[in-house]
N, C-alpha and C positions, 0 to 999 in steps of 0.2 A: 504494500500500500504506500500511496507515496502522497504527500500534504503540501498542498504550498500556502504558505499565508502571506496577505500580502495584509500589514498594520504601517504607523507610523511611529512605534516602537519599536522596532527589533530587536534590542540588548533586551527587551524582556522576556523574550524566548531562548537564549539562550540555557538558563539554567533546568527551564521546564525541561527542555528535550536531550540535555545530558547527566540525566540523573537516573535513577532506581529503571523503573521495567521499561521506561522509553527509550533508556539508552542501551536497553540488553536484544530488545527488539531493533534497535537500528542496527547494532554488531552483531547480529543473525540473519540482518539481510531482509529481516521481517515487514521493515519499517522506514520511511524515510522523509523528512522534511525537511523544508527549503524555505526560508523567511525573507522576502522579498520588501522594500524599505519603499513607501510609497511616495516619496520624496526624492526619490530619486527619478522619478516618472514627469517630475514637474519639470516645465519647460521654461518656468522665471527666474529671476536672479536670484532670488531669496528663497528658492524650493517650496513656495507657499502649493499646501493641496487643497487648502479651504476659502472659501468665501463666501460673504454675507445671502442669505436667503433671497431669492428672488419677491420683490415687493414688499420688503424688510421685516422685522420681525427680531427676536430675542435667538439667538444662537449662531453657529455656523455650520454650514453643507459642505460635503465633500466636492471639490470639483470633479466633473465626471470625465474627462480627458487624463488625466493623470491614472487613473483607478482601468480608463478602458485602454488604455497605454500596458499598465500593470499586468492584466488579466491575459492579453495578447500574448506580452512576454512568456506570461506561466506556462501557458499551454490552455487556457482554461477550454478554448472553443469544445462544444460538445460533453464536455463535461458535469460534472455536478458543483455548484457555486452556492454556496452560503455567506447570504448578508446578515449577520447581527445586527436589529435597530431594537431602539429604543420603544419601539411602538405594540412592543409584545407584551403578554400580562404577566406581572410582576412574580416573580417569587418569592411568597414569603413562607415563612412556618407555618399556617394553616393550612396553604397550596400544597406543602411538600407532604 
């Protein structure tokens, strides 16, 4: 199985994926991932990947040229892609 993530953090995968049964699975061949820096996908001076919401409002969006830049690189075409947002329902200790 092979993972690509593509975040705007990457040193914070580091640790995740060379430790206990994720790193015994990737030295078996089992297993493999690939952390892609989405910042590196941007094409402005300042490696910005976000900007203000279309018709303003309180927070900031992903630009989608950086992320479809990203996704190209992975391989993702035809693949299976999972988006984390925020617009899912919450988990809390009742839910769980």
């Amino acid at each position: 199985m092979h993972i690509d993530i593509i975040t705007l953090f990457p040193d914070m995968f580091a640790d995740i994926f060379s430790q206990s049964i994720l790193k015994r699975a990737q030295n078996k061949g089992l297993f493999s991932v690939e952390v892609h820096n989405l910042r590196d996908y941007s094409t402005n001076k300042n490696h910005n990947v976000d900007d203000y919401p279309y018709g303003g409002g309180a927070g900031m969006v992903i630009m989608p040229e950086p992320l479809s830049r990203a996704l190209d690189d992975s391989g993702a075409k035809g693949k299976r892609v999972v988006f984390p947002t925020p617009s899912g329902k919450q988990f809390t200790e009742s839910y769980a």
